[in-house]
VOBA-1610 file (N, C-alpha, C; in pm, whole numbers, padded with zeros to 5 digits, always signed):
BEGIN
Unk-04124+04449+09181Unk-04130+04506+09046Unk-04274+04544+09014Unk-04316+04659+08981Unk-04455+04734+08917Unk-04512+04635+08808Unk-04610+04609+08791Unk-04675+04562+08695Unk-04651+04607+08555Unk-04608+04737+08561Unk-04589+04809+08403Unk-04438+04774+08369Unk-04375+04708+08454Unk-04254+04689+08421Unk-04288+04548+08386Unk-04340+04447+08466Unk-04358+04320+08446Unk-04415+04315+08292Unk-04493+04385+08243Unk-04544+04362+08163Unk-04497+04421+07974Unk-04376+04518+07996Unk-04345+04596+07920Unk-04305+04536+07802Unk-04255+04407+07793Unk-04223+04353+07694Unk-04367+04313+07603Unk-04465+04285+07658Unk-04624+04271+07584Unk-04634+04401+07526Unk-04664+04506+07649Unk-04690+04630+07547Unk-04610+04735+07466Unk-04473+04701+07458Unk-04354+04737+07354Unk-04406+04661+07218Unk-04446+04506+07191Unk-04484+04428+07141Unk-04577+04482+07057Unk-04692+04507+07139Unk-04848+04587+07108Unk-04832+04719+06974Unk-04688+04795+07069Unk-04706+04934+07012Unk-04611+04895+06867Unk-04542+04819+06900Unk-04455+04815+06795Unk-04554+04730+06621Unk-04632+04670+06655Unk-04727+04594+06583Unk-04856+04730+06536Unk-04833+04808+06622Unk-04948+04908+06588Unk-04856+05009+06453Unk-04756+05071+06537Unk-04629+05130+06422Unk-04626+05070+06282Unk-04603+04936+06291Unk-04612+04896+06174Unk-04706+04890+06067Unk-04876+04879+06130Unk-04982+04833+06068Unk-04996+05019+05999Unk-04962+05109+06136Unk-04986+05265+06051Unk-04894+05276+05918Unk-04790+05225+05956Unk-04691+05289+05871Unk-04750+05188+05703Unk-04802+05110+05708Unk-04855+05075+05597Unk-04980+05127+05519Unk-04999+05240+05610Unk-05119+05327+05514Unk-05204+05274+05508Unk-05251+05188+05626Unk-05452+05145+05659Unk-05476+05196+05742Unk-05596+05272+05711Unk-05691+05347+05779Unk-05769+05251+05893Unk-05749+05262+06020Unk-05880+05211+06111Unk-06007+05245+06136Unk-06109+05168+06110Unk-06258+05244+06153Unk-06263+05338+06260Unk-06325+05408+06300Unk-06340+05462+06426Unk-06461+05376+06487Unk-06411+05403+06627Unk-06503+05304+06736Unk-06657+05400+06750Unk-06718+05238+06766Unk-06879+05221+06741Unk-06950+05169+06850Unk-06843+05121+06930Unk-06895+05057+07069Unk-06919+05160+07174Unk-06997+05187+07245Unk-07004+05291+07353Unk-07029+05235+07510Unk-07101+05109+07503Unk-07150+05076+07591Unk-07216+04925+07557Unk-07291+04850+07639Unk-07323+04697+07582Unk-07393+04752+07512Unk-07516+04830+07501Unk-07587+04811+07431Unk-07526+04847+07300Unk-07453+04868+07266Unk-07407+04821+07150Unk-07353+04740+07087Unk-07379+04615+07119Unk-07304+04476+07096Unk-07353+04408+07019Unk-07464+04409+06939Unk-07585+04352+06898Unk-07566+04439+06743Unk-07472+04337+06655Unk-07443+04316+06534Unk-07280+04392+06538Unk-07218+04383+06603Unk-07081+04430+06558Unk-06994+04289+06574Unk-06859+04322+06531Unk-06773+04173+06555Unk-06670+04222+06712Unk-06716+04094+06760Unk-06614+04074+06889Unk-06534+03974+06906Unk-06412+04058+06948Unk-06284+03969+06936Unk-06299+03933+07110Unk-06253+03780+07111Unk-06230+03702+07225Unk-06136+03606+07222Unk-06097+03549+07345Unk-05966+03435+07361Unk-06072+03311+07360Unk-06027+03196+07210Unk-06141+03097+07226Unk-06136+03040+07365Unk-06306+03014+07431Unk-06289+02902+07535Unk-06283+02967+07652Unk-06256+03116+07667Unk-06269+03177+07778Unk-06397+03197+07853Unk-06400+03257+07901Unk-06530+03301+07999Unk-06592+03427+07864Unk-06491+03543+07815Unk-06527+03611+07750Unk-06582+03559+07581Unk-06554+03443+07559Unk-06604+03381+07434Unk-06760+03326+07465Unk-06718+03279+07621Unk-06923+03210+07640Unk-06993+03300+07647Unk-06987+03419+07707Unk-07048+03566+07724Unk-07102+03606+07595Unk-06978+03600+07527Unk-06979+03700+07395Unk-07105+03582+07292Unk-07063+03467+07312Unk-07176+03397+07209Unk-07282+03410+07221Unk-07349+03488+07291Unk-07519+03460+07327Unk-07574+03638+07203Unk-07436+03641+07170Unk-07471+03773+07132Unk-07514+03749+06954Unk-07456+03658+06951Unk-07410+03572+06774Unk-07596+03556+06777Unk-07709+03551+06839Unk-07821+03556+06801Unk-07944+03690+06780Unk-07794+03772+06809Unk-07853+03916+06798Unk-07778+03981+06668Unk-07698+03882+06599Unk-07613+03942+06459Unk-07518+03978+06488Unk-07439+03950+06604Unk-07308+03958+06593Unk-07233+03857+06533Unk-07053+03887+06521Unk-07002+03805+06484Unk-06893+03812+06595Unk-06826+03669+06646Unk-06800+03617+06736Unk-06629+03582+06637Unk-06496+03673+06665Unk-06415+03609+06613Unk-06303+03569+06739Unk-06265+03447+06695Unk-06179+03390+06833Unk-06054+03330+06796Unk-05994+03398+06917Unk-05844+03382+06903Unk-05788+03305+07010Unk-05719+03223+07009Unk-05611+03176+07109Unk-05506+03200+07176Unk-05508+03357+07140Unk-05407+03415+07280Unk-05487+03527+07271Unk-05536+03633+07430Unk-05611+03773+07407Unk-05552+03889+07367Unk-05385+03819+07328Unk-05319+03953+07284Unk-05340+03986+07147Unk-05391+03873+07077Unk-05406+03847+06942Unk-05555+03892+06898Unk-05641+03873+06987Unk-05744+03955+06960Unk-05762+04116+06991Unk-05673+04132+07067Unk-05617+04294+07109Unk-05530+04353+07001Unk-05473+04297+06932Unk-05394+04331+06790Unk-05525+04349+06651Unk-05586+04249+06692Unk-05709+04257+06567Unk-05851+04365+06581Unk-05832+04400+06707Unk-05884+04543+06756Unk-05815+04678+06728Unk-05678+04693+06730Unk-05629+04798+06673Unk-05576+04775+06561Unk-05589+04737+06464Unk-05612+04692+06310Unk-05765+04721+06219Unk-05859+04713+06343Unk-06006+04705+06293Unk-06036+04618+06234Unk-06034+04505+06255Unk-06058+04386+06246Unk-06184+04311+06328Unk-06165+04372+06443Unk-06315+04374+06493Unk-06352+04495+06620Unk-06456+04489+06634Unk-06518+04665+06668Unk-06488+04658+06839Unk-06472+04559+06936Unk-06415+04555+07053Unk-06367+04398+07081Unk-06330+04406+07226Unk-06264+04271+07305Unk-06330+04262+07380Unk-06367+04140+07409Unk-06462+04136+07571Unk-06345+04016+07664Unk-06286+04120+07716Unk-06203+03963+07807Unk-06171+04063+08018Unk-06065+03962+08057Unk-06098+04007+08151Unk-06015+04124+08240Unk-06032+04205+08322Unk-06043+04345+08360Unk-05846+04359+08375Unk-05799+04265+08420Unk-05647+04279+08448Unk-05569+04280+08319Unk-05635+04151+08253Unk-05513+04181+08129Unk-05582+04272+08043Unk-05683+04323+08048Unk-05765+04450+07916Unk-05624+04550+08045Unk-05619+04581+08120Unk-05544+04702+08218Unk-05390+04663+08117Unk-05351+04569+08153Unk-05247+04551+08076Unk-05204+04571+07928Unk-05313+04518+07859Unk-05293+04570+07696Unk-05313+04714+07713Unk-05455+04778+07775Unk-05478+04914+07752Unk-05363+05006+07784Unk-05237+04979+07870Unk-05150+05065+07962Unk-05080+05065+07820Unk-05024+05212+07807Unk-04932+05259+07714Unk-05003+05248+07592Unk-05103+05234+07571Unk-05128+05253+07404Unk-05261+05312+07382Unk-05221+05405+07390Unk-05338+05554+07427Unk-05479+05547+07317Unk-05446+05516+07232Unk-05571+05418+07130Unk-05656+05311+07115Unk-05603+05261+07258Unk-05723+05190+07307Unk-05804+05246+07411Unk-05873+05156+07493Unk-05986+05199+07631Unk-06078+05119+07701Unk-06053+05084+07785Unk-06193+05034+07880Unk-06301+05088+07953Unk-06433+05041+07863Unk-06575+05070+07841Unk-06588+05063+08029Unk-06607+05156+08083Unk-06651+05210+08242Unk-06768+05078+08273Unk-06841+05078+08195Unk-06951+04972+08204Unk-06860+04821+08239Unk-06862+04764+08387Unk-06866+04658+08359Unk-06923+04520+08247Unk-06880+04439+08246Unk-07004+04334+08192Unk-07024+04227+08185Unk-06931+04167+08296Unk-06983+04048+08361Unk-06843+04045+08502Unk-06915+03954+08585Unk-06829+03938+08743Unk-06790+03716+08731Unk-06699+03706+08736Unk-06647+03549+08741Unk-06551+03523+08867Unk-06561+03400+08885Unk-06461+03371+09007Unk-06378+03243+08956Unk-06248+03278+08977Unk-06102+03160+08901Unk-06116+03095+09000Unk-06107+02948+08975Unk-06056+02861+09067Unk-05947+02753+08970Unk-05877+02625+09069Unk-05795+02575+08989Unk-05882+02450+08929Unk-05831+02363+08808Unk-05911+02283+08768Unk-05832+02135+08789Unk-05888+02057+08843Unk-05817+01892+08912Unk-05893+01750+08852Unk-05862+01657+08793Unk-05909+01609+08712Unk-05996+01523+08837Unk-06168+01452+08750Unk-06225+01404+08810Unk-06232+01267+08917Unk-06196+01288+09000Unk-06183+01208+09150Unk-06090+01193+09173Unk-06015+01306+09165Unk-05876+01314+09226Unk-05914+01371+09372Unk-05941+01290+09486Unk-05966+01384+09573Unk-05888+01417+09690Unk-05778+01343+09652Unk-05688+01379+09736Unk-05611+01540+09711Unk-05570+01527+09595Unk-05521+01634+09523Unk-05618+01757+09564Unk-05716+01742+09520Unk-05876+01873+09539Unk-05874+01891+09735Unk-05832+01807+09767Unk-05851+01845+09896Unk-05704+01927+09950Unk-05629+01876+09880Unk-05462+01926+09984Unk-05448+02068+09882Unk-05530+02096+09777Unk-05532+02233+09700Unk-05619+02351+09816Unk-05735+02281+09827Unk-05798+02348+09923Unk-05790+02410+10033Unk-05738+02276+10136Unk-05642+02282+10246Unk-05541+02380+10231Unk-05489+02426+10107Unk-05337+02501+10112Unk-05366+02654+10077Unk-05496+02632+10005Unk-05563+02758+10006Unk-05607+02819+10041Unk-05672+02777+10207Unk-05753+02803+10312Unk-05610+02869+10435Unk-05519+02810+10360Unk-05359+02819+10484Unk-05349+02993+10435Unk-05298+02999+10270Unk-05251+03118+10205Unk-05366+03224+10237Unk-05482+03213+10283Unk-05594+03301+10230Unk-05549+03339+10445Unk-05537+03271+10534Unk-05555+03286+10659Unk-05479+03393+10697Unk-05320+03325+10636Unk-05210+03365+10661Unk-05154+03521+10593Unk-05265+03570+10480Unk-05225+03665+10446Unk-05144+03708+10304Unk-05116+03556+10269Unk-05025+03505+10174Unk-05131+03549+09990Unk-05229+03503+10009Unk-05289+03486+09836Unk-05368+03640+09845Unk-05364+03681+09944Unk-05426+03858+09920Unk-05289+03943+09888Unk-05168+03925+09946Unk-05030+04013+09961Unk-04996+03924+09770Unk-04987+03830+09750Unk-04984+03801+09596Unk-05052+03867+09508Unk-05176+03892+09516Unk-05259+03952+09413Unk-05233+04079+09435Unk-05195+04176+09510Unk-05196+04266+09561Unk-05111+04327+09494Unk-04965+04265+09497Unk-04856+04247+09453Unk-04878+04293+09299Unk-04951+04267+09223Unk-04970+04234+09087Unk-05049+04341+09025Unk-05204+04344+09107Unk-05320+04432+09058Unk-05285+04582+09108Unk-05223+04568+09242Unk-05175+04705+09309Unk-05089+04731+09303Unk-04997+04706+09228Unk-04870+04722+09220Unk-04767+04736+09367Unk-04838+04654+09416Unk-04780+04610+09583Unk-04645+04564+09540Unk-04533+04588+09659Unk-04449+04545+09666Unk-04396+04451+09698Unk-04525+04331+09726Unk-04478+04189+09783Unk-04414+04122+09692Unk-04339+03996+09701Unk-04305+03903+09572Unk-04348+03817+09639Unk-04402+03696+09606Unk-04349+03546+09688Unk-04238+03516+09674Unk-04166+03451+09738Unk-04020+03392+09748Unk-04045+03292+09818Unk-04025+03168+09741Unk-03969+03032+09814Unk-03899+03005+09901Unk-03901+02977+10001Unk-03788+02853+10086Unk-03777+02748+10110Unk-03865+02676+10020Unk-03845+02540+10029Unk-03732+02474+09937Unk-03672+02379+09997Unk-03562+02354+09906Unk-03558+02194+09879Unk-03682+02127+09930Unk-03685+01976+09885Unk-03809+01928+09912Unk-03854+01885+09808Unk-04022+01848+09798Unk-04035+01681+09745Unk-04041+01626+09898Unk-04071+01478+09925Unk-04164+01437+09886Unk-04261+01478+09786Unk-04388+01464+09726Unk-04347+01450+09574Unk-04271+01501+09528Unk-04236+01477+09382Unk-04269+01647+09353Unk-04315+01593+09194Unk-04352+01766+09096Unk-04479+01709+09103Unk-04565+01885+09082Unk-04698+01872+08988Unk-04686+01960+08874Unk-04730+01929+08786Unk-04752+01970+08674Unk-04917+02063+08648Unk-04822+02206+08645Unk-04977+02279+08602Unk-05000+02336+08477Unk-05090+02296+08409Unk-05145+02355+08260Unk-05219+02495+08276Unk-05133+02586+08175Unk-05159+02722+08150Unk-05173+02784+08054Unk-05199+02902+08042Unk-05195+02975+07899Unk-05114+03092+07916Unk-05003+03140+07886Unk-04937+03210+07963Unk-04893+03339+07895Unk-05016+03408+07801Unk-05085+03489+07776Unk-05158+03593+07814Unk-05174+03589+07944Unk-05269+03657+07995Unk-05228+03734+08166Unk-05163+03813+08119Unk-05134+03899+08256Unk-05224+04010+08316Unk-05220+04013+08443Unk-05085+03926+08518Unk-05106+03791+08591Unk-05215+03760+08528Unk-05230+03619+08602Unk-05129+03543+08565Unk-05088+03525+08448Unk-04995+03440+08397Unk-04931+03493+08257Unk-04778+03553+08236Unk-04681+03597+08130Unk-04567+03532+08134Unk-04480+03582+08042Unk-04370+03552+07985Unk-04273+03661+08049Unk-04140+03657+08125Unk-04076+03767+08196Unk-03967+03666+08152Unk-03856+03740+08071Unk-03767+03672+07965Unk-03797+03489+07979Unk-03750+03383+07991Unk-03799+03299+07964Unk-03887+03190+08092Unk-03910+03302+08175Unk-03991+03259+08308Unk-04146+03251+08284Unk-04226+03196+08326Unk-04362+03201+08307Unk-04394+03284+08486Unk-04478+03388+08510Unk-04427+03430+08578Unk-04615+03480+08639Unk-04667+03574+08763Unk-04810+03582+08756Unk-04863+03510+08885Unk-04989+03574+08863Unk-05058+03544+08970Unk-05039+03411+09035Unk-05096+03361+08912Unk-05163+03227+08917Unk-05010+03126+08952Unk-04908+03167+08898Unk-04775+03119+08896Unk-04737+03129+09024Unk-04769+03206+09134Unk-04669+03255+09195Unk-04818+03178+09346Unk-04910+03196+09311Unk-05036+03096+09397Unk-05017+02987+09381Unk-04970+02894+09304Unk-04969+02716+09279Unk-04825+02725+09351Unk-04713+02799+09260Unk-04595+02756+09381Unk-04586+02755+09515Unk-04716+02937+09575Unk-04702+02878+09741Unk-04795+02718+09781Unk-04870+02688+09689Unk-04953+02601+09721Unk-04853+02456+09733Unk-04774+02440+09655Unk-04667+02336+09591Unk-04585+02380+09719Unk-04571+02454+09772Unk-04443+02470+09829Unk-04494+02373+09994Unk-04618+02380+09995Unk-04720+02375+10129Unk-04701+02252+10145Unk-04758+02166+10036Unk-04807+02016+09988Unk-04649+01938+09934Unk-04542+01966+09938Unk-04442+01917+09915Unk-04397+01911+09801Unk-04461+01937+09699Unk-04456+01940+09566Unk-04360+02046+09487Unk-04254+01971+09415Unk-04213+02099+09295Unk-04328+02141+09208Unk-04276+02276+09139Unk-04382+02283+09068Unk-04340+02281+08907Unk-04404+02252+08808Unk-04327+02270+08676Unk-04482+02316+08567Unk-04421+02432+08501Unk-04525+02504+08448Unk-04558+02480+08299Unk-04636+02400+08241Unk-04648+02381+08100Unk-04776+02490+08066Unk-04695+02549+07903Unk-04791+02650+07856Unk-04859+02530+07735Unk-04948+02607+07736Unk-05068+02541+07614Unk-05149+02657+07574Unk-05232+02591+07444Unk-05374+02701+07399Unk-05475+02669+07521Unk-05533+02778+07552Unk-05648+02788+07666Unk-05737+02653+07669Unk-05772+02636+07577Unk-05897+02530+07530Unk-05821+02405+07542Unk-05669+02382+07523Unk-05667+02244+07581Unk-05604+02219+07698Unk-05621+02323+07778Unk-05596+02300+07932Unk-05678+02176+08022Unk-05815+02205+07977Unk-05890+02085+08034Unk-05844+01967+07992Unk-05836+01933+07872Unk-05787+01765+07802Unk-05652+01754+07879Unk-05545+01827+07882Unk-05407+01792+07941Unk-05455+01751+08113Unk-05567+01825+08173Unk-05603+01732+08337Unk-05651+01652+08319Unk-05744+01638+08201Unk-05836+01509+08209Unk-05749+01372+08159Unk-05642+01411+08061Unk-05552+01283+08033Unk-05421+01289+08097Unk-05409+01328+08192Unk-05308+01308+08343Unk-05178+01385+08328Unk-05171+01457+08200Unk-05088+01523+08096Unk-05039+01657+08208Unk-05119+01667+08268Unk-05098+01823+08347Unk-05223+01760+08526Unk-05178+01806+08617Unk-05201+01802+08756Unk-05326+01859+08815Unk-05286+01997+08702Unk-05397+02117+08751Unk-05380+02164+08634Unk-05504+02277+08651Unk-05502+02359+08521Unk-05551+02511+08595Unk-05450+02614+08580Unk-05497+02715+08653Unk-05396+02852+08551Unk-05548+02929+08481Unk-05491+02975+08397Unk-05671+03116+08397Unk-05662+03170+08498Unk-05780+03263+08502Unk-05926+03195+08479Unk-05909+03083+08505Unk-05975+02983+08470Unk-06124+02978+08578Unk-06269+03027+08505Unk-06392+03025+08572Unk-06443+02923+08619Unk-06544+02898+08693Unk-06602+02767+08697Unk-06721+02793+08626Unk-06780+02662+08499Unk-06896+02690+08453Unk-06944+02547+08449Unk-07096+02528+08410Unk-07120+02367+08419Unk-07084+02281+08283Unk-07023+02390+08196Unk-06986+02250+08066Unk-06866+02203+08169Unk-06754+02294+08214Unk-06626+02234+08222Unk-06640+02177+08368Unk-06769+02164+08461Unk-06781+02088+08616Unk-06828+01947+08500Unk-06845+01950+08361Unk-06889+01784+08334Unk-06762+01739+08333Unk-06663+01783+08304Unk-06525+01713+08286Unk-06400+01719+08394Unk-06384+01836+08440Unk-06314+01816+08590Unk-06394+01884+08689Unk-06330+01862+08848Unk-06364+01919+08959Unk-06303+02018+08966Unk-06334+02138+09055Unk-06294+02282+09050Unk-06221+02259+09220Unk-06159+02348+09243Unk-06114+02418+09430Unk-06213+02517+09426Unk-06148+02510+09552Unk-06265+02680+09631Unk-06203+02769+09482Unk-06290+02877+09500Unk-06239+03009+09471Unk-06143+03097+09502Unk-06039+03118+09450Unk-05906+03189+09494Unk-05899+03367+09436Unk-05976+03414+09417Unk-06047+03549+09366Unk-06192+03581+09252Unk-06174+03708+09279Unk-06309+03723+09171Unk-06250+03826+09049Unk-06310+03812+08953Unk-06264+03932+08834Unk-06381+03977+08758Unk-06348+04064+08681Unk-06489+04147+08614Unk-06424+04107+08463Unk-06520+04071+08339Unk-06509+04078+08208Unk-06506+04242+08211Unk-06472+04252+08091Unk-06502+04454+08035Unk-06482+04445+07874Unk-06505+04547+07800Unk-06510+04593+07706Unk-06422+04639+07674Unk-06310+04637+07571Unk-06174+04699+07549Unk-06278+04756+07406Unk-06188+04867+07349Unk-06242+04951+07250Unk-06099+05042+07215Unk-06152+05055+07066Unk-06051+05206+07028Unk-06069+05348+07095Unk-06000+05367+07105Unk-06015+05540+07190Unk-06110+05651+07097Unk-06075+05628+06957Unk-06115+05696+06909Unk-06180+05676+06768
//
């Protein structure tokens, strides 16, 4: 299945929320953002706690204003409302909101490069190691490039399971499942990158897998209080969150960007 299909129910969502806000007779600013250097006193919408909220704060000393939301679709709604003058989040799901709603746009200018890994609570090292180990298998074998591939390229791979009994028990992974295509909603499936990488990983290590959604920001507390296994939700490595859990290797890289009104 194409990504624009995977995703159609978000941006039916989008357009239908835009329909409404016109049909109430408010005018939107026109866009002011052109490039970074224009970042320095306008308001930017971000997903609290992301990579694009730590970015975006260094800007709050140049007179911006920093407004944050807990899902990035919600700050992508408060962008075509004019509510605030762009989004800074990251390059797959800005592709995803931007597809079909011709009034938005992504600023050509990169503006920042991050690498996801999964998050495992501190001295779990058995766990951090058989993640690793399973990631080093998928990355050999061909498996976590034909996944992403699948998603960003609208490749035709799926993963598909065959495991049918996992002598290890469940793990439990904490997500935000908001943010495609790493991780969405496909009628009541949680469904995505990141979804479809922990199950081959689970499938490796013996493990069922069972997917709890949460707000972004308390993904870490649900690993750190045993609440959740892992936490893998586009999730960077930075040194506030290496004080509270251990990270895996790196399982890709992504670019922040600039979402904006078209016009």
């Amino acid at each position: 299945m194409k990504r624009s299909l995977k995703t159609v129910s978000l941006l039916l969502a989008i357009a239908l929320c835009a329909c409404l806000f016109a049909a109430c007779g408010q005018s939107v600013p026109a866009n002011t953002v052109f490039s970074i250097d224009d970042l320095p006193g306008k308001t930017i919408g971000v997903q609290e706690s992301t990579t694009g909220d730590i970015v975006a704060s260094g800007y709050e000393e140049q007179g911006s204003t920093i407004e944050r939301y807990s899902k990035g679709n919600d700050a992508i709604q408060a962008l075509k409302q004019g509510k605030v003058d762009c989004v800074i989040i990251d390059n797959e799901p800005a592709k995803a909101f931007v597809e079909g709603n011709d009034d938005l746009t992504i600023l050509e200018e990169p503006f920042a490069t991050e690498q996801y890994a999964i998050a495992i609570a501190k001295g779990n090292t058995e766990l951090l190691d058989g993640i690793n180990g399973a990631l080093q298998t998928l990355v050999e074998d061909g498996t976590l490039a034909n996944i992403i591939d699948g998603y960003i390229n609208d490749g035709d791979y799926k993963y598909e399971s065959t495991v049918t009994e996992y002598p290890n028990g469940e793990l439990v992974m904490a997500t935000n499942a908001y943010f495609p295509p790493y991780e969405y909603y496909e009628g009541g499936d949680i469904v995505g990158i990141d979804a479809d990488v922990a199950k081959a990983i689970c499938d490796l290590l013996g493990y069922d897998l069972k997917i709890e959604d949460m707000e972004f920001n308390s993904i870490i507390t649900a690993v750190q209080s045993g609440k959740a296994d892992f936490g893998m939700a586009g999730m960077t490595i930075t040194e506030d969150r290496l004080v509270n859990v251990d990270f895996s290797d790196v399982y890709t890289t992504a670019t922040q960007v600039i979402v904006v009104r078209a016009k």
